[in-house]
Backbone as JSON, one array per atom type, in Angstrom:
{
  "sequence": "XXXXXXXXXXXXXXXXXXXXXXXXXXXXXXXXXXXXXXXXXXXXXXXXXXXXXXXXXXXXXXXXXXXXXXXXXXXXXXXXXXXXXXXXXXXXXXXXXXXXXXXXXXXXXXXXXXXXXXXXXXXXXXXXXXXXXXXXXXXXXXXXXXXXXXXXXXXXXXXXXXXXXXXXXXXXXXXXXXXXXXXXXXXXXXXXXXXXXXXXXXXXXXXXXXXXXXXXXXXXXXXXX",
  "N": [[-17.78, 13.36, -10.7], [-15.37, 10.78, -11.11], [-15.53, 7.97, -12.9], [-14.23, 4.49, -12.38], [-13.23, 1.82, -14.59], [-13.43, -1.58, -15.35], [-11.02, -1.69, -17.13], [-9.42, 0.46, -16.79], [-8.45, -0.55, -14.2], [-6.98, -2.7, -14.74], [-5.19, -1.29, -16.4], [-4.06, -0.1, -14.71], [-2.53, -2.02, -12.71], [-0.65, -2.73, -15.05], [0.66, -0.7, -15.35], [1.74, -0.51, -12.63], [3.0, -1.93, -12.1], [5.51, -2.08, -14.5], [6.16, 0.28, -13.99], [7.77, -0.87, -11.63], [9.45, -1.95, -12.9], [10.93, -0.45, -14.43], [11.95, 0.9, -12.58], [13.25, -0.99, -10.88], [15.96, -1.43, -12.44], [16.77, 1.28, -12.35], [17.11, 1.73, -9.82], [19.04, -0.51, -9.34], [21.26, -0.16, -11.13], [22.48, 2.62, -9.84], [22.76, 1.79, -7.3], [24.62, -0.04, -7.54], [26.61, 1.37, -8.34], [27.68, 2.89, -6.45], [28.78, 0.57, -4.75], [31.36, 0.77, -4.28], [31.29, 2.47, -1.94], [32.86, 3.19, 0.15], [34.93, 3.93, -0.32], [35.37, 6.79, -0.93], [35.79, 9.08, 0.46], [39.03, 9.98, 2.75], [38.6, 9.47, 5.19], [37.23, 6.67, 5.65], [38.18, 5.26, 3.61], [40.64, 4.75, 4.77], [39.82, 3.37, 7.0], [37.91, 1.1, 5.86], [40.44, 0.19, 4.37], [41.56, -0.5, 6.05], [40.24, -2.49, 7.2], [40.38, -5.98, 8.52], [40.61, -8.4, 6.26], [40.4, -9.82, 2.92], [41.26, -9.11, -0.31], [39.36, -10.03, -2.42], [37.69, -10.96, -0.43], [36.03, -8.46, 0.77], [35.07, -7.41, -1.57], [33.57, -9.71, -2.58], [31.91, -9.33, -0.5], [30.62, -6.33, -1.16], [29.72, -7.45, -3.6], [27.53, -9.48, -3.04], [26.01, -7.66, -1.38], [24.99, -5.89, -2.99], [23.99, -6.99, -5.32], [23.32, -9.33, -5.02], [21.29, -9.38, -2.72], [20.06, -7.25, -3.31], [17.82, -7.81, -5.02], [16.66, -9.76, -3.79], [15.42, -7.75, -1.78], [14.11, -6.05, -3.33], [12.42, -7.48, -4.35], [10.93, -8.08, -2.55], [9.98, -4.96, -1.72], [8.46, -4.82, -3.87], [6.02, -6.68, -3.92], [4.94, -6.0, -1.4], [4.14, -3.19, -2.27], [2.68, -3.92, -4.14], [0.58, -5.48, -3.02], [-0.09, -3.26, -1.33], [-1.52, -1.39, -2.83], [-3.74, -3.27, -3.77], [-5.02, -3.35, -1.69], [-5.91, -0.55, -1.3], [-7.29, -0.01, -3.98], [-9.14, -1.78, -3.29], [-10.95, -0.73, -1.38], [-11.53, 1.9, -2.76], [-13.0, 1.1, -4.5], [-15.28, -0.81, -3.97], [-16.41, -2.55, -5.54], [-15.56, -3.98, -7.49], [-13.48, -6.83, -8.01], [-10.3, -6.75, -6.97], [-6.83, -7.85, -7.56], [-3.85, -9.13, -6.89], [-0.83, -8.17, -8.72], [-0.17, -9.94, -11.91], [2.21, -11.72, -12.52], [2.88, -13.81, -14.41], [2.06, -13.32, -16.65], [4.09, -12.54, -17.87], [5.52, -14.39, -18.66], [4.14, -16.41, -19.69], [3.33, -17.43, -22.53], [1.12, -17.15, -25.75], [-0.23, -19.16, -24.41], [1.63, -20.97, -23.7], [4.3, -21.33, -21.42], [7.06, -19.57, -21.44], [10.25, -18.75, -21.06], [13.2, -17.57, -22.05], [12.9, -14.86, -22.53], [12.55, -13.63, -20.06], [14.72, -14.3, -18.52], [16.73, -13.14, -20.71], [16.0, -10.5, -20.06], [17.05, -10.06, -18.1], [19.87, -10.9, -17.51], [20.57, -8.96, -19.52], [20.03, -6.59, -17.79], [21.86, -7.42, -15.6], [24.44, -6.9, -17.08], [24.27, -4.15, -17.52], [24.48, -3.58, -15.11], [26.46, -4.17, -13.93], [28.52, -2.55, -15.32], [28.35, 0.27, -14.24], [29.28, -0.92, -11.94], [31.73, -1.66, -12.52], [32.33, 1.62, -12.76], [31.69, 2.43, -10.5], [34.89, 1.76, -9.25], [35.93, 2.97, -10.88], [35.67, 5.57, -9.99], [35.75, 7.76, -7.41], [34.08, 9.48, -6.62], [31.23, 10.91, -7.41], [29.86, 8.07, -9.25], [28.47, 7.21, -10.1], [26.61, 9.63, -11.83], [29.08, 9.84, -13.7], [29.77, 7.62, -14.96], [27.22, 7.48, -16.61], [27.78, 9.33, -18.38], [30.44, 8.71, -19.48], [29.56, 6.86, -20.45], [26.98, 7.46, -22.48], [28.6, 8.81, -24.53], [30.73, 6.78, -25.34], [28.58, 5.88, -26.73], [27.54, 7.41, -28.54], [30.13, 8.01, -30.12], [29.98, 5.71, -31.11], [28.08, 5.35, -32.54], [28.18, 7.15, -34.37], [30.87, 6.02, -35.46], [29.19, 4.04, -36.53], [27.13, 4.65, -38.45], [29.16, 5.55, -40.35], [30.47, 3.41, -41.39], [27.99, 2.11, -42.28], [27.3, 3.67, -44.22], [29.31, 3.29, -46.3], [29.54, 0.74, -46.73], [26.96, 0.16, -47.59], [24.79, 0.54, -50.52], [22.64, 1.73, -50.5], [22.47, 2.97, -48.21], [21.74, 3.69, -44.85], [18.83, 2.29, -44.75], [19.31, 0.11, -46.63], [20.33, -1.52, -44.99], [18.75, -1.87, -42.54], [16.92, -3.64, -44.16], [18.55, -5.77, -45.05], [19.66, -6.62, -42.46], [16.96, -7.47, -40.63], [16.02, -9.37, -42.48], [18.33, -11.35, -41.73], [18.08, -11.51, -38.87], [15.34, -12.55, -39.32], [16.1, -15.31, -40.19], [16.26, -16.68, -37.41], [14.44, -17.81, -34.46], [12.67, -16.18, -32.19], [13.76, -17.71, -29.56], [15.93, -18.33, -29.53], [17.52, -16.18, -30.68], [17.21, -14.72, -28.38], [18.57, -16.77, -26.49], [21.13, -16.5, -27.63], [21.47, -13.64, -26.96], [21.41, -13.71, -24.22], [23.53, -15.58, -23.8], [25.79, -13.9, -24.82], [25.67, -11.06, -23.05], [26.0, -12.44, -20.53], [28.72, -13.33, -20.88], [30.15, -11.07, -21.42], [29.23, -9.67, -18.41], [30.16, -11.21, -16.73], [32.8, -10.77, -17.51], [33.08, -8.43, -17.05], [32.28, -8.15, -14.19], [35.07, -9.75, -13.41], [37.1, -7.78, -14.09], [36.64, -5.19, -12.69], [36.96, -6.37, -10.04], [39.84, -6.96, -10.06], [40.36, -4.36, -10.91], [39.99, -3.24, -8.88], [41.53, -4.68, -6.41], [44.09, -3.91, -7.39], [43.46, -0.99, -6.96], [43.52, -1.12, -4.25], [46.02, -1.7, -3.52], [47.69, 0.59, -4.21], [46.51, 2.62, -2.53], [47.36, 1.95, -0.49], [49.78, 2.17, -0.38]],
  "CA": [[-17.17, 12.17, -10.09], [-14.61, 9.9, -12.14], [-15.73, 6.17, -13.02], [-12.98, 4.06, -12.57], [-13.9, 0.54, -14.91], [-12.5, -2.68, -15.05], [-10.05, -2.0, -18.01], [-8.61, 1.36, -16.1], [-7.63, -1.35, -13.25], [-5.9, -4.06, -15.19], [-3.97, -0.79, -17.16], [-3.09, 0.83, -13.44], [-1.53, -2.85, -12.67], [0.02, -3.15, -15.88], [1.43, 0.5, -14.97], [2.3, -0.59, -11.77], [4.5, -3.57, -13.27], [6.3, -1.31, -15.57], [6.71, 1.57, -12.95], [8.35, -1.38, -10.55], [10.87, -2.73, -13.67], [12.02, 0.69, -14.23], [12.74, 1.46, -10.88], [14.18, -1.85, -10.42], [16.57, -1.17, -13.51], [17.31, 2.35, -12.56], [18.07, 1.46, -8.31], [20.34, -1.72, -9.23], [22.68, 0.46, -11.28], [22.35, 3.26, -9.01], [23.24, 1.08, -5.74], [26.03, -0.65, -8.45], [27.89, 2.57, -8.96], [28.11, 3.01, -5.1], [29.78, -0.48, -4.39], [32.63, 1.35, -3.1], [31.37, 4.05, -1.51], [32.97, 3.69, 1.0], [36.48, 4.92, -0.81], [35.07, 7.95, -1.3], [36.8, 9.89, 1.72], [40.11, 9.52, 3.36], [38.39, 8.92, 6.47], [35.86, 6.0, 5.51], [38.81, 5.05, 2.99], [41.58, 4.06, 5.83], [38.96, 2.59, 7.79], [37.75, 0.56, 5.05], [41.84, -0.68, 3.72], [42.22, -1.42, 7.18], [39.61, -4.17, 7.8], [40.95, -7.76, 8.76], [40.04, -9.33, 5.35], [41.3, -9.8, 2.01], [40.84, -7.91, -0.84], [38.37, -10.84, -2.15], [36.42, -11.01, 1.04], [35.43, -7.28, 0.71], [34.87, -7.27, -3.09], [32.35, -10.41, -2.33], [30.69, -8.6, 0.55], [29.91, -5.75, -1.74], [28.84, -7.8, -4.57], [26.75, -10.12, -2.42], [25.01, -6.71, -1.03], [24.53, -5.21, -4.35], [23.78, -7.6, -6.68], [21.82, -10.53, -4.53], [20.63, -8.76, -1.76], [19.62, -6.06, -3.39], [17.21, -8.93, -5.75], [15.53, -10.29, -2.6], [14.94, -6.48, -0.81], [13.0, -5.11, -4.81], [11.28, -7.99, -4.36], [10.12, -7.7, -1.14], [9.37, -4.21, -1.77], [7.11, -4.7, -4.71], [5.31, -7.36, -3.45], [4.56, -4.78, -0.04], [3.81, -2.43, -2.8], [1.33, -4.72, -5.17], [-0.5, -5.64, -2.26], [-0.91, -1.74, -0.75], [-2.46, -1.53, -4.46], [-4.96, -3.82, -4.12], [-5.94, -2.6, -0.6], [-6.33, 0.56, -1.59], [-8.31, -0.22, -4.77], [-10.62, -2.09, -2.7], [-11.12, -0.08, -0.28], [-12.26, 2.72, -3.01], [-13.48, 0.54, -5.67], [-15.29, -2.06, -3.72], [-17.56, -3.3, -6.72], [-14.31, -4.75, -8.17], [-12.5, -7.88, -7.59], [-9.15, -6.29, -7.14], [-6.23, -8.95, -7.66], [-2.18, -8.78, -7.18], [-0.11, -8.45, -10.11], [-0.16, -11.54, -12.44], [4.03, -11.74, -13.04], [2.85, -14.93, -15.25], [1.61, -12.72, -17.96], [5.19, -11.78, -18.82], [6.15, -15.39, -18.46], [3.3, -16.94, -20.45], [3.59, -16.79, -24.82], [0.12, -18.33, -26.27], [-0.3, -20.32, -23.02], [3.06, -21.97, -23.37], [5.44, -20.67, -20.78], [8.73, -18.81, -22.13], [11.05, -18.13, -19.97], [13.95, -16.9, -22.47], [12.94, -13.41, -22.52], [12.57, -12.59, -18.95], [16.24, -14.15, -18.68], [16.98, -12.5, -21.35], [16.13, -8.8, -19.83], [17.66, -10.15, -16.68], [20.86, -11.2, -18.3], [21.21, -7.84, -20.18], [19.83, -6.0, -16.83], [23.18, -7.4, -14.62], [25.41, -6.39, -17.47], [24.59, -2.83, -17.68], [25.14, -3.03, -13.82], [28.15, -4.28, -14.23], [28.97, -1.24, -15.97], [28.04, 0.66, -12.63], [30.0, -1.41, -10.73], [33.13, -0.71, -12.93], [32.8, 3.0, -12.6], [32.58, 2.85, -8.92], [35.74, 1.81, -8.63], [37.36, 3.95, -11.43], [35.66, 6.88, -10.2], [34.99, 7.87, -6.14], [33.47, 10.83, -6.19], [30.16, 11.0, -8.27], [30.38, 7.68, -10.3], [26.61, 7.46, -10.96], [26.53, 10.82, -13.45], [30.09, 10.05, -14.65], [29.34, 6.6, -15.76], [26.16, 7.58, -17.35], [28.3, 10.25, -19.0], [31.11, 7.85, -20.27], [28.62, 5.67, -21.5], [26.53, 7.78, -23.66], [30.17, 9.47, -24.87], [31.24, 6.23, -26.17], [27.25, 5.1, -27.57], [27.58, 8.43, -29.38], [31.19, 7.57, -31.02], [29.66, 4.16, -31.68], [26.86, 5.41, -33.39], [29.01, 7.86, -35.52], [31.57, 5.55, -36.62], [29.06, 3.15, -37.3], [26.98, 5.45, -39.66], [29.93, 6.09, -41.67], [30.8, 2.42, -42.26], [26.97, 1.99, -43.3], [27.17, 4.21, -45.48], [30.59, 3.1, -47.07], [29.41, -0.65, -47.2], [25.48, -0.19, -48.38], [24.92, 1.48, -51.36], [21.37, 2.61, -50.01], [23.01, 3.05, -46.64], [20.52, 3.26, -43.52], [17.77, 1.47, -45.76], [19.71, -1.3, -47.2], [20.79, -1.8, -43.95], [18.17, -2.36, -41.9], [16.59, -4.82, -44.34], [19.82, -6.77, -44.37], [19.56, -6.95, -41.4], [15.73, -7.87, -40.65], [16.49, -10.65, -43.68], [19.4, -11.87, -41.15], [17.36, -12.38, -38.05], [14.17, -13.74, -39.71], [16.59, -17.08, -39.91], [16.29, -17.73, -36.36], [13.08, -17.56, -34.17], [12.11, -15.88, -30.77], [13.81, -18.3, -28.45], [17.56, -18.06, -30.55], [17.85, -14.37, -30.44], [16.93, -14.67, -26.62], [19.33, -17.13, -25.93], [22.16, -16.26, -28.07], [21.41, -12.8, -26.35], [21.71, -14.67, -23.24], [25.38, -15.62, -23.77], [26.6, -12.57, -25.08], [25.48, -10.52, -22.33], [26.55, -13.44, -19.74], [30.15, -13.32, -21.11], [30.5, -9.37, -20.71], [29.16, -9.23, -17.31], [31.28, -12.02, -15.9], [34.13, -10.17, -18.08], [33.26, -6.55, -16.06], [33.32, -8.15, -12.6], [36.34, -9.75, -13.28], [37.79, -6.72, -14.49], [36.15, -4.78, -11.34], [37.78, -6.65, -8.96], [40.94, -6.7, -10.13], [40.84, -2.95, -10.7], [39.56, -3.17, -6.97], [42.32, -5.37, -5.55], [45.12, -2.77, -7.58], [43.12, 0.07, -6.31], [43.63, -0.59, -2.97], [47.55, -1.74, -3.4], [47.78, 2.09, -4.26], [45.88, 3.43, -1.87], [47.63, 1.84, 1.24], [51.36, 2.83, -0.41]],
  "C": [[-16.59, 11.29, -11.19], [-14.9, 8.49, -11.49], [-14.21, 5.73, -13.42], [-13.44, 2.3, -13.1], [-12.6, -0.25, -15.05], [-11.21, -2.29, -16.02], [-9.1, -0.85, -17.44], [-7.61, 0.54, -15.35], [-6.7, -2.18, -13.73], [-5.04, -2.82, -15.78], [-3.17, 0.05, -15.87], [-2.29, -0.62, -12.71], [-0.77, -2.95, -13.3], [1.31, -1.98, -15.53], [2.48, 0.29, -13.85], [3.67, -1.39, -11.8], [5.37, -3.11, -13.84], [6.66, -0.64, -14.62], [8.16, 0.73, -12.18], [9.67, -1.55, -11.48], [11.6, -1.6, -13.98], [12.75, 1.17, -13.15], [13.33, 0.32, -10.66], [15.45, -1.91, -11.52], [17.6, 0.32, -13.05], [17.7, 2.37, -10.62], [19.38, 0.53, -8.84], [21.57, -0.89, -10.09], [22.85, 1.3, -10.98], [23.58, 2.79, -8.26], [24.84, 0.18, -7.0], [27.03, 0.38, -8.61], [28.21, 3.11, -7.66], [28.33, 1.48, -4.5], [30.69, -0.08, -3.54], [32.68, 2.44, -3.29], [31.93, 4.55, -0.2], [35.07, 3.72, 1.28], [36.26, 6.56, -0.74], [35.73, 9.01, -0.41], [37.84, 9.11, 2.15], [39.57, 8.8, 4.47], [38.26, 7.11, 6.4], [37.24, 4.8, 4.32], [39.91, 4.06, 3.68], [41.03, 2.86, 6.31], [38.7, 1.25, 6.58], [39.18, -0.74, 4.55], [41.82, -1.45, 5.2], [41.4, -2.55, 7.63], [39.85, -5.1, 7.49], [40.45, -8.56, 7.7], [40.6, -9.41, 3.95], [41.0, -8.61, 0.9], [39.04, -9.1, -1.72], [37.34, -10.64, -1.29], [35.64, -9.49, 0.65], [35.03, -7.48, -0.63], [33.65, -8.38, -3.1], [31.46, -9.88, -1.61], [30.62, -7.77, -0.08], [29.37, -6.2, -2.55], [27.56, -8.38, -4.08], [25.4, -8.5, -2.12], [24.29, -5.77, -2.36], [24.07, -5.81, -5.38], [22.94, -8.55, -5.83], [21.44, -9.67, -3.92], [19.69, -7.64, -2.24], [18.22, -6.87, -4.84], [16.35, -9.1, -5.15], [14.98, -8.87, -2.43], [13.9, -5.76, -2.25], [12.31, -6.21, -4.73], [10.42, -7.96, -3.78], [9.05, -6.71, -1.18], [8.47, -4.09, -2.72], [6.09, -5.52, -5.04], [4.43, -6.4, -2.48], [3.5, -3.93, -1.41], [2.67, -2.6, -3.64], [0.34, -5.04, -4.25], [-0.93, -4.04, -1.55], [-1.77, -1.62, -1.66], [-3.48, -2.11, -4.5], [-5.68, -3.2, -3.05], [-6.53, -1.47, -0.66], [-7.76, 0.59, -2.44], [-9.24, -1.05, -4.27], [-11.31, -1.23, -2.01], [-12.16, 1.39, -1.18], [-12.96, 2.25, -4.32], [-14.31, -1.27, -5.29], [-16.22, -3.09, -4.5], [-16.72, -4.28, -7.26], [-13.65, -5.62, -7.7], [-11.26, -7.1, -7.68], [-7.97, -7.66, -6.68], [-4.76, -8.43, -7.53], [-1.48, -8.91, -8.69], [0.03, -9.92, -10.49], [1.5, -11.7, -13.27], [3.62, -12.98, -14.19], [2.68, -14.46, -16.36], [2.98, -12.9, -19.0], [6.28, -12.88, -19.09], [5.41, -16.63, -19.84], [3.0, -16.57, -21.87], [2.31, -17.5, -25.16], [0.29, -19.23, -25.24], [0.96, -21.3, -23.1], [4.12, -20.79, -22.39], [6.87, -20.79, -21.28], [9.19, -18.12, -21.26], [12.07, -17.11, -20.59], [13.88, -15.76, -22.4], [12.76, -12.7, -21.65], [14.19, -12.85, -18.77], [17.4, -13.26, -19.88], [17.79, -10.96, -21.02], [17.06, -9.06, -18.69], [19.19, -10.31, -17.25], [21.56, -9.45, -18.62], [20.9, -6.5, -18.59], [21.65, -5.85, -15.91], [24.17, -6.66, -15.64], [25.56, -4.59, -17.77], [24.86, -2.45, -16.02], [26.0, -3.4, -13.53], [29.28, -2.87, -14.44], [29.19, -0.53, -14.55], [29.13, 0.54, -11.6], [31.65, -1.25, -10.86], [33.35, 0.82, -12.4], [32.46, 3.35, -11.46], [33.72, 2.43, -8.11], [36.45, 2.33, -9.68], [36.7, 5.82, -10.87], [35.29, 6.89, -8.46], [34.2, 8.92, -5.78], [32.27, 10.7, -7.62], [29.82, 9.7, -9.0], [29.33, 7.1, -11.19], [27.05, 8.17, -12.52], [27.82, 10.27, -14.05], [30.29, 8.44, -15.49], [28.25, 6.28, -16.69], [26.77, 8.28, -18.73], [28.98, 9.5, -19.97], [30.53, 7.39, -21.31], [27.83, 6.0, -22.49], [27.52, 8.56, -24.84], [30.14, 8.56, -25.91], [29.57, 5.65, -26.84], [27.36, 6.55, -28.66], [28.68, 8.09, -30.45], [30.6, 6.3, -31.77], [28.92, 4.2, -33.06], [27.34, 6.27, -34.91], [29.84, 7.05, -36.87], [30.38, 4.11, -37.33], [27.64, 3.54, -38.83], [27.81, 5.53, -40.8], [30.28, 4.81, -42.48], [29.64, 1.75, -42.91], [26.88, 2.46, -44.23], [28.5, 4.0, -46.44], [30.23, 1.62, -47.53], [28.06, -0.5, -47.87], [25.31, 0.61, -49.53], [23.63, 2.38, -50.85], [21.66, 2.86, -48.57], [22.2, 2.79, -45.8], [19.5, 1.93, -43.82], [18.23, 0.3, -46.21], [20.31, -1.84, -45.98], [20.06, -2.92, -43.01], [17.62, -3.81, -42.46], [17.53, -5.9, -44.68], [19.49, -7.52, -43.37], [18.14, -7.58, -40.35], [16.01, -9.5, -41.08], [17.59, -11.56, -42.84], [18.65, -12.65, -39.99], [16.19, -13.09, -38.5], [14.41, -14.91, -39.78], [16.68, -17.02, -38.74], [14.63, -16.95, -35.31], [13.79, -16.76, -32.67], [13.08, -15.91, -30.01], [15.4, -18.06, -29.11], [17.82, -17.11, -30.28], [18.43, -14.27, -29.13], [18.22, -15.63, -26.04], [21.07, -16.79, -26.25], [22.77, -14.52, -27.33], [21.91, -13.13, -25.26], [23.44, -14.61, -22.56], [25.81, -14.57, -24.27], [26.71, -11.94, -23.97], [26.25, -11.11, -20.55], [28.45, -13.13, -19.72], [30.48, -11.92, -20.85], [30.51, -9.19, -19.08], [29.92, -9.76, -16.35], [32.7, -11.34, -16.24], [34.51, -8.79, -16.81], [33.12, -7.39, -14.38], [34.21, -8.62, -12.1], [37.43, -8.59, -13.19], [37.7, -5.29, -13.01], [36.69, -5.06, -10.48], [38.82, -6.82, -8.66], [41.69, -5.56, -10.31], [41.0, -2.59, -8.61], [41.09, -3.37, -6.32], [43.37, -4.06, -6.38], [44.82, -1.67, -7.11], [43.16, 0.06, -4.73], [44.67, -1.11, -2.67], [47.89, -0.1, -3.01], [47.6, 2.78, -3.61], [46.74, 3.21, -0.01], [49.25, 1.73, 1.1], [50.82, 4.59, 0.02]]
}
């Protein structure tokens, strides 16, 4: 018979927590790369150009469904899901206080609450579904795999050319690099990084669903010559 003790339970919440942020990471740019899925056929395609609205109006009603909606409904569900968790673990562990996930943990620094770094992930979260949301409207057929594809394509080129100019600018290349670079951020703390992160990530993602919806609105000039 397997003993299940207190420190198992707090690491099968901690699990559970992690399980939920991956899956909420790996649905939202999922459901982002089907935005407009419903180009994908002629049929569904017509139907679609032809509804009474602008090109705006539609391009909001998918973002709205994909990007908020789809915020509230992972929450929902892993709330549902943190509480089946405890029921369960009571139910076969009834020696144990069993408790819902403590989201404060990941909120709370040395008992001072820090927020920067969940905005942070959140921040850099929308902009890789951004991405997503681009390549379902440059691509209608698949645009999941072929935006995954793109994207490690050009992180591969990235990574190439930027090997070669490490090693052309450092004399110890990789190595003199990194601690450069270490030596660079050590001038600013924690909360700097996080926010300066912040805006970077901010400015891209507002950049890609501009860029998104104006591919959008030309993509469906085209489509209804």
């Amino acid at each position: 018979m397997m003993h299940f003790g207190r420190s198992n339970i707090i690491i099968a919440g901690t699990k559970y927590i992690s399980f939920a942020l991956g899956l909420f990471w790996a649905l939202g740019c999922f459901w982002g790369s089907n935005m407009f899925s419903k180009m994908q056929s002629k049929i569904t395609r017509i139907s679609f150009l032809m509804t009474p609205a602008t090109s705006f109006e539609k391009f909001l009603s998918g973002f709205i469904q994909i990007v908020l909606l789809y915020l509230v409904a992972i929450f929902v569900v892993f709330k549902l899901g943190d509480y089946t968790r405890v029921a369960v673990f009571t139910v076969f562990y009834p020696g144990f206080k069993i408790l819902p996930s403590d989201l404060s943990l990941f909120v709370v620094q040395n008992g001072v609450p820090d927020w920067w770094p969940i905005w942070g992930m959140f921040s850099i979260y929308l902009f890789f579904q951004s991405l997503f949301i681009i390549g379902s409207i440059l691509w209608y057929k698949k645009p999941f795999i072929k935006t995954i594809g793109l994207g490690l394509a050009i992180y591969l080129i990235f990574l190439l050319i930027n090997s070669a100019f490490i090693d052309l600018l450092y004399a110890d290349g990789m190595n003199d690099f990194v601690l450069k670079s270490n030596s660079f951020l050590n001038c600013f703390d924690d909360s700097h990084i996080w926010r300066y992160s912040i805006v970077f990530f901010s400015c891209f993602t507002l950049f890609n669903w501009a860029l998104a919806y104006f591919r959008f609105k030309e993509s469906e000039i085209i489509n209804r010559i």
